[in-house]
C-alpha positions as CSV (number, residue, x, y, z in Angstrom):
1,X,-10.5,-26.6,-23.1
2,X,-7.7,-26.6,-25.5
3,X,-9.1,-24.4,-27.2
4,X,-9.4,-22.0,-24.9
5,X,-5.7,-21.9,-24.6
6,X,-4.6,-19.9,-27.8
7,X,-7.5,-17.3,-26.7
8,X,-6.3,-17.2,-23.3
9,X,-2.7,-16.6,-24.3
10,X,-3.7,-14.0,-27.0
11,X,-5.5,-11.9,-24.6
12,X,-2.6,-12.0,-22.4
13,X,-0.6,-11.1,-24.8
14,X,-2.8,-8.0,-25.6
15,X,-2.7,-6.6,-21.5
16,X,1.1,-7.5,-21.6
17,X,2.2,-5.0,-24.7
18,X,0.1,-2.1,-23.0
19,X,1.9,0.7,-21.7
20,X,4.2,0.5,-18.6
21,X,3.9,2.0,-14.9
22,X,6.8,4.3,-14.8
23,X,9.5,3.5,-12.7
24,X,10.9,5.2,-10.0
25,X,14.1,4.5,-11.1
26,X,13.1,6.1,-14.7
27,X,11.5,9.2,-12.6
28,X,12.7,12.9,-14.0
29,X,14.2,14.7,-11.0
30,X,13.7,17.4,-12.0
31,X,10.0,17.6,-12.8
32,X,9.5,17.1,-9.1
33,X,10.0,21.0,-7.5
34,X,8.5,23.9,-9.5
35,X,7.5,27.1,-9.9
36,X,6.1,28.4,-6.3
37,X,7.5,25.6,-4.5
38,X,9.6,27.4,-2.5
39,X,9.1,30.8,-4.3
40,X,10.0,31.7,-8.0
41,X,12.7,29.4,-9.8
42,X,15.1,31.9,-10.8
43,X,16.7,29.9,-14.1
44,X,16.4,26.4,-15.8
45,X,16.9,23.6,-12.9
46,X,20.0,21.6,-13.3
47,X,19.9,17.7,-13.6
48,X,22.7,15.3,-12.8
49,X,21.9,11.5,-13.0
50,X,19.2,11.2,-10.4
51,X,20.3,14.4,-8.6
52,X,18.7,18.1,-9.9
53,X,20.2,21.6,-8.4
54,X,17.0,23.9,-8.1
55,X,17.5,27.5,-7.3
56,X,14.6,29.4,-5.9
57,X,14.2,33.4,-4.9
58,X,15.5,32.5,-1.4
59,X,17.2,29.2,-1.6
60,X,18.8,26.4,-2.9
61,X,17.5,23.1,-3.3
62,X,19.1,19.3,-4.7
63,X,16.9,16.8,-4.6
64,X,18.5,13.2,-5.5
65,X,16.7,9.9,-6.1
66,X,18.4,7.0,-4.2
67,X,17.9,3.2,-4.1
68,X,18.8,2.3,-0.6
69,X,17.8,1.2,3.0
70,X,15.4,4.2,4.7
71,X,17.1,3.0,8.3
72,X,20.6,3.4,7.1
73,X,20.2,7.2,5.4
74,X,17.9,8.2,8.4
75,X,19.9,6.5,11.1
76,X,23.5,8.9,9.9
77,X,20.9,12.4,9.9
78,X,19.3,11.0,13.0
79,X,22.5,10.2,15.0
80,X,23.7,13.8,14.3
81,X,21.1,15.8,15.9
82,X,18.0,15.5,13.2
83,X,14.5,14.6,14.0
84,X,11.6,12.8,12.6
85,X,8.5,13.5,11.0
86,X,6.1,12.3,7.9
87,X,4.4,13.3,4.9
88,X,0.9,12.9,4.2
89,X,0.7,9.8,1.4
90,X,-2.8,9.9,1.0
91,X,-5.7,9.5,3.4
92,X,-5.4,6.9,6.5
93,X,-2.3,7.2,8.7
94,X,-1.2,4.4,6.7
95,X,-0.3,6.3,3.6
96,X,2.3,8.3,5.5
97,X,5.5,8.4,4.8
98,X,8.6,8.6,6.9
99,X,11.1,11.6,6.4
100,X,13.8,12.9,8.3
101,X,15.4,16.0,8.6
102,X,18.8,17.4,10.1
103,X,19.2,21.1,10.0
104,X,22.7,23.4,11.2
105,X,23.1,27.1,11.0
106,X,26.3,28.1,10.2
107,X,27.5,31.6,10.3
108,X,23.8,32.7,9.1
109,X,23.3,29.9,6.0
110,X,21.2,27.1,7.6
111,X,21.7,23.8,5.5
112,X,19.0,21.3,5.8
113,X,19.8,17.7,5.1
114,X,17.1,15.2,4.9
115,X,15.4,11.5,3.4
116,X,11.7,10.8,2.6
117,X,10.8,7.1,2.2
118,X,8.7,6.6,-0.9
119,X,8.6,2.6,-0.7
120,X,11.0,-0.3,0.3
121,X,14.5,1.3,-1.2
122,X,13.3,4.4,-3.2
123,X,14.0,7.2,-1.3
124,X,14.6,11.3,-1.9
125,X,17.3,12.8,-0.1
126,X,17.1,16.4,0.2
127,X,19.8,19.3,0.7
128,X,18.2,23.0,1.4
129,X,20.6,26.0,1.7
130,X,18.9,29.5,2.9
131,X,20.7,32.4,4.2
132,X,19.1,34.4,6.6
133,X,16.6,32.1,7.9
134,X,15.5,30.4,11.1
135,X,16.6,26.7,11.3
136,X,12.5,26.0,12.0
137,X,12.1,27.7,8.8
138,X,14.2,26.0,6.7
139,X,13.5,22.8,8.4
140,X,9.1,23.2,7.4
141,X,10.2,24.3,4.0
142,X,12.3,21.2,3.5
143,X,8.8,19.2,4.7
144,X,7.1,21.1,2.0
145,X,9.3,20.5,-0.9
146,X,9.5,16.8,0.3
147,X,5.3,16.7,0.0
148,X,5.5,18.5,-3.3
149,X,8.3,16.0,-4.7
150,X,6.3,13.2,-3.4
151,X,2.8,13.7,-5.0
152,X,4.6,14.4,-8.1
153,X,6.6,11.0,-7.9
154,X,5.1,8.1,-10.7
155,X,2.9,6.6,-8.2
């Protein structure tokens, strides 16, 4: 049995030094919208922190990664007249995660606010701009960049 131990420890060792999950804290912003997301990218998205600025053919997107409570960055787009949905995780209603969106039209720019739940703390907060557009509109784009972000995301 003892000496089994140095083995034992070795081999751990060994699955130990092997590369790392990435992190959702170590996640690149801006490799999470492309290219036909939301039309062409018009220019080189712009990355600050855990925030990137993407500019499409017909709108504007920032996409932020946030540690925090789902309830509490819901609750303030929920208390102001925004709604809830999900996006599909993976198969099984299980896999779904919760995102909500709050979307106002001002003088003909509708901004879209909104937060997808990845896990426990790790959300995506979204802000959509499009001039122009129905508030529906803007509102099942933002649920289409959210599922694009998502399936990107380090699992």
């Amino acid at each position: 049995m003892i000496r089994l131990v140095p083995v034992l420890l070795l081999a751990l060792a060994a699955c130990s030094t092997g590369p790392s999950t990435p992190k959702f804290a170590d996640a690149d912003p801006c490799a999470l919208l492309k290219d036909g997301d939301a039309g062409g990218l018009t220019g080189t998205p712009a990355k600050s922190g855990q925030a990137c600025d993407f500019t499409f053919d017909s709108l504007t997107a920032k996409l932020t990664l946030v540690e925090a409570a789902y309830a509490d960055e819901s609750g303030k787009l929920l208390s102001d007249g925004g709604y809830g949905g999900v996006v599909a995780g993976g198969p099984g209603e299980s896999n779904n995660r919760p995102l909500s969106t709050r979307c106002k039209d001002s003088a003909g720019v509708v901004t879209c606010d909104a937060v997808l739940e990845v896990r426990e703390r790790q959300l995506v907060t979204f802000q959509v701009v499009q001039r122009g557009k129905d508030r529906n509109e803007v509102g099942h784009a933002v649920q289409a960049l959210a599922a694009k972000a998502f399936e990107r995301l380090p699992k």
